[in-house]
DRENZABA-700676 format. One line per 8 residues: number of its first residue (from 1); for each residue z, x, y of C-alpha. Coordinates in pm, whole numbers. Layout:
NUM> Z/X/Y ~ ...
//
This chain:
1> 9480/10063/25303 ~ 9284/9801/25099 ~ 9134/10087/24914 ~ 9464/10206/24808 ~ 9580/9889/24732 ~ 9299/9845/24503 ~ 9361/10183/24331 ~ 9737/10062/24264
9> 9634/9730/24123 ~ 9418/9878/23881 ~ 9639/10128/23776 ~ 9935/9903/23690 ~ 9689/9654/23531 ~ 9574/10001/23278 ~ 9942/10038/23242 ~ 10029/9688/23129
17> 9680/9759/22890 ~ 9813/10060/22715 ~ 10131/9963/22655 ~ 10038/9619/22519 ~ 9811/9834/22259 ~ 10056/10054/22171 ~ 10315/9748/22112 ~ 10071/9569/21895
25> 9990/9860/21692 ~ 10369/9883/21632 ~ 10402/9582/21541 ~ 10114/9541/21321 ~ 10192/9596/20962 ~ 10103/9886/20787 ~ 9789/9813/20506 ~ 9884/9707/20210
33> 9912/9918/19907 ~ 9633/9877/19606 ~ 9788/9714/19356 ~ 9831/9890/19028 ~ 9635/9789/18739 ~ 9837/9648/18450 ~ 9717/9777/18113 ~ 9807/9532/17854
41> 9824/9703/17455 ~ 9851/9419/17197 ~ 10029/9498/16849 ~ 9994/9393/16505 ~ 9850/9111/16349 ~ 9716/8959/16711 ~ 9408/9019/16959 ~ 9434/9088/17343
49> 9445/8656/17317 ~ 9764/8728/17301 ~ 9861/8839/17675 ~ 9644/8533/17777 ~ 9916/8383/17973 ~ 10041/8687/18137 ~ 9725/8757/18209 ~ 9647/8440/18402
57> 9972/8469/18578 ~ 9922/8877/18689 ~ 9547/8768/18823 ~ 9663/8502/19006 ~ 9928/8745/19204 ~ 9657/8980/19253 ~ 9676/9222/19008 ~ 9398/9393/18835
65> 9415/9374/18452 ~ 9254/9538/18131 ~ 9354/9402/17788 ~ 9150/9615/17536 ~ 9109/9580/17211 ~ 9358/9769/16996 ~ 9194/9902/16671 ~ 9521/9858/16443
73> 9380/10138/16236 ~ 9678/10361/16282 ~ 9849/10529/16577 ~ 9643/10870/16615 ~ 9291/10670/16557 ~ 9389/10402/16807 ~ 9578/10566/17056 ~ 9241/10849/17072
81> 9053/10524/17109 ~ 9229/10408/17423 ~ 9250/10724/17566 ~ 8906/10705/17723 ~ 8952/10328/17881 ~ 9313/10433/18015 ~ 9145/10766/18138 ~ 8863/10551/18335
89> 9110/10349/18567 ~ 9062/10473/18889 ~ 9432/10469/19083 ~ 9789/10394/18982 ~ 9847/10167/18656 ~ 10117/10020/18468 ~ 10125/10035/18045 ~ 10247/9744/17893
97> 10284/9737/17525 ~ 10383/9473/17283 ~ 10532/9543/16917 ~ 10329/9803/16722 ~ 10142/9844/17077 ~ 10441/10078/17203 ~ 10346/10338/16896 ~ 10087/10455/17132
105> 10251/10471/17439 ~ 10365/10821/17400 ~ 9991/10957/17368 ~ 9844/10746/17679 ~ 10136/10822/17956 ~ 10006/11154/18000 ~ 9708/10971/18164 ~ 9762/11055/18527
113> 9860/10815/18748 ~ 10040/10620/18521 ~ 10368/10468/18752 ~ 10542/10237/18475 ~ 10543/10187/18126 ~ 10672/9837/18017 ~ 10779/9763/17649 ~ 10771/9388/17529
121> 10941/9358/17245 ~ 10798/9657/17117 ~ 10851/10000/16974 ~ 10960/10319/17136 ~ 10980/10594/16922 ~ 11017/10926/16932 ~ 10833/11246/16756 ~ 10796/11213/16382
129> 10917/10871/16343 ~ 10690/10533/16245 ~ 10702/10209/16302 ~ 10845/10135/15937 ~ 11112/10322/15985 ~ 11243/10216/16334 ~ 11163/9853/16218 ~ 11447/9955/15903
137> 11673/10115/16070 ~ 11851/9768/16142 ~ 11896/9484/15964 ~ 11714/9142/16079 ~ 11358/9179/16019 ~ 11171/8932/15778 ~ 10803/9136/15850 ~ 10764/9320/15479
145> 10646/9246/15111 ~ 10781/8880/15096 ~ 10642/8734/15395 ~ 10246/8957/15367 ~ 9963/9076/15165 ~ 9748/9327/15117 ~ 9379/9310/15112 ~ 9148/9608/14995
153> 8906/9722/15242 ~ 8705/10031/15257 ~ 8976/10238/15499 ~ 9253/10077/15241 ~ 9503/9838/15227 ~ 9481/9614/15529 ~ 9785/9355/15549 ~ 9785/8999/15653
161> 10093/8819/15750 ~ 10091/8509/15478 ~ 10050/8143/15684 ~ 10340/8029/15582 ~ 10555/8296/15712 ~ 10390/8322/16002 ~ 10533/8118/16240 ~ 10919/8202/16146
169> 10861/8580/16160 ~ 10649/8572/16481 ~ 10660/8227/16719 ~ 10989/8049/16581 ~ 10934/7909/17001 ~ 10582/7836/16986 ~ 10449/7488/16895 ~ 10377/7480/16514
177> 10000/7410/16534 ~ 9967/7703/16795 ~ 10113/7912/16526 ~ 9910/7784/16254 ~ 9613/7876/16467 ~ 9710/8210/16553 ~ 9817/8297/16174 ~ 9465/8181/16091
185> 9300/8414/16396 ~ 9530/8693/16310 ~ 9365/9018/16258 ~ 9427/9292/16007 ~ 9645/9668/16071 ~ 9582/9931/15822 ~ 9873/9966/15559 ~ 9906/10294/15652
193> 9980/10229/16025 ~ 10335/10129/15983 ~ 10399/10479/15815 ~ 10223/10681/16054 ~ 10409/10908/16290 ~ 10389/10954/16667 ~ 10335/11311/16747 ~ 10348/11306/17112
201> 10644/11292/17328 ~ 10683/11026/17603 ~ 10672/11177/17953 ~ 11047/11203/18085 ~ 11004/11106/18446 ~ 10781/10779/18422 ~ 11033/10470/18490 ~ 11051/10231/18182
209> 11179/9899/18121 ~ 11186/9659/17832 ~ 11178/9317/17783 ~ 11379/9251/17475 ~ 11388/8875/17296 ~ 11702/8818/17144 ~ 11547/8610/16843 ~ 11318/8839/16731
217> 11219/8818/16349 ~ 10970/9077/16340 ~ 11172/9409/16473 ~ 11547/9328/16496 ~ 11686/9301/16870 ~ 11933/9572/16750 ~ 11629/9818/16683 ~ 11452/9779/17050
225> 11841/9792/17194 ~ 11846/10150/17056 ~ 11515/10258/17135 ~ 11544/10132/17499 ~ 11858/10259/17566 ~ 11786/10675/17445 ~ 11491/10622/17684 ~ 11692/10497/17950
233> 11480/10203/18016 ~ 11616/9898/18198 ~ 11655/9612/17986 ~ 11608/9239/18012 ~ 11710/9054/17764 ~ 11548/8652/17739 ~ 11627/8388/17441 ~ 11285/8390/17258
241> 11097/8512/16953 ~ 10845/8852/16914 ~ 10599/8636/17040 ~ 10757/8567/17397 ~ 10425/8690/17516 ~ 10279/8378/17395 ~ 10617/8163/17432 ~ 10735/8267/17815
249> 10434/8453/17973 ~ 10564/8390/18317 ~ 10924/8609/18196 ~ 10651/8872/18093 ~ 10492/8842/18380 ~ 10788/8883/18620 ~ 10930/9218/18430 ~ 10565/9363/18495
257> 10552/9306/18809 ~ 10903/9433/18868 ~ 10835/9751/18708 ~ 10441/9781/18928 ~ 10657/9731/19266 ~ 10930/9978/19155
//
């Protein structure tokens, strides 16, 4: 009798084992996901400094980041460029472009494993169009002969945005001497890069949103409206000039993030 007692006993208490397992396995929460890593693609007359900011913030929340250097010699030359540091990111990523930066979009989303593509105030264009022209097609724009200059180099023309003008065409929101420094830092894009056309066509099913500054001097809000909307990207608009990278990093940083949890 004490034998089978004993039996009993230790069979409920395997029971009351196994099912606490299997309730704690149920309960436990599944592993977390690997966060995407957020590509950052600077535009014209900046550096990857730029994204500094956003970058800060997106490290902070765990997010792996790249900002590469953008060549600004023209789309086709720096989109084949980027092609191989896009191509060598292991797992899902998120493109994030800002002003000219979105001209090479369209020939890096084909990159596999590419789950977003984010535009801050930048271009979207379509086959056979430039930046010139979408930067035209609306009025509002003070970027153009009055407010640069050219300097000869051996690959041609490259253009400067003059110091003066800087700050009213770029960072009308950014302290004055951080504009004056950034005018002075600026670097160079190829003449010829505002003319060039995008060949590629951007991949239909990737989900796209834009971040849209409604005082934007250097492409006119009505412009990126347009562009976003044939896309059917979502759009958030914030009060702030091109550079809202610069001006409200932490917007920036909460419209990636949206788009790498979508």
């Amino acid at each position: 009798m004490k034998i089978r007692n004993i039996a009993v006993a230790l069979a409920a208490t395997a029971a009351v084992g196994l099912f606490t397992a299997s309730t704690a396995a149920a309960a436990a929460p599944a592993r977390d996901t690997p966060k995407p890593t957020i590509v950052l693609l600077h535009g014209a007359f900046e550096d990857a400094s730029a994204w500094s900011g956003v970058t800060q913030r997106l490290q902070h929340d765990g997010y792996p980041v790249i900002a590469p250097a953008v060549g600004l010699r023209g789309v086709a030359t720096d989109t084949d460029q980027l092609k191989g540091v896009v191509d060598a990111i292991k797992g899902p990523k998120v493109l994030v472009s800002h002003s000219y930066g979105g001209m090479l979009v369209n020939g890096l989303a084909t990159t596999p494993d590419v789950k977003a593509l984010v535009y801050v105030n930048a271009f979207i264009p379509q086959p056979g169009e430039s930046a010139g022209q979408l930067s035209s097609q609306f009025p509002g724009s003070l970027l153009g002969p009055n407010t640069w200059h050219a300097v000869d180099s051996p690959a041609g023309p490259e253009l400067y945005v003059n110091a003066d003008s800087f700050r009213e065409v770029f960072a009308g929101d950014v302290p004055a001497a951080t504009a004056a420094v950034a005018a002075a830092q600026q670097r160079p894009i190829l003449a010829t890069a505002f003319t060039d056309k995008v060949t590629a066509a951007l991949p239909g099913p990737i989900r796209k949103y834009a971040l849209i500054s409604t005082d934007d001097k250097a492409i006119p809000t009505a412009a990126k409206v347009f562009m976003a909307k044939r896309v059917g990207a979502t759009i958030t608009e914030v009060a702030g000039s091109h550079a809202v990278t610069a001006s409200n990093p932490k917007a920036v940083a909460d419209e990636i993030e949206k788009a790498a949890r979508s």
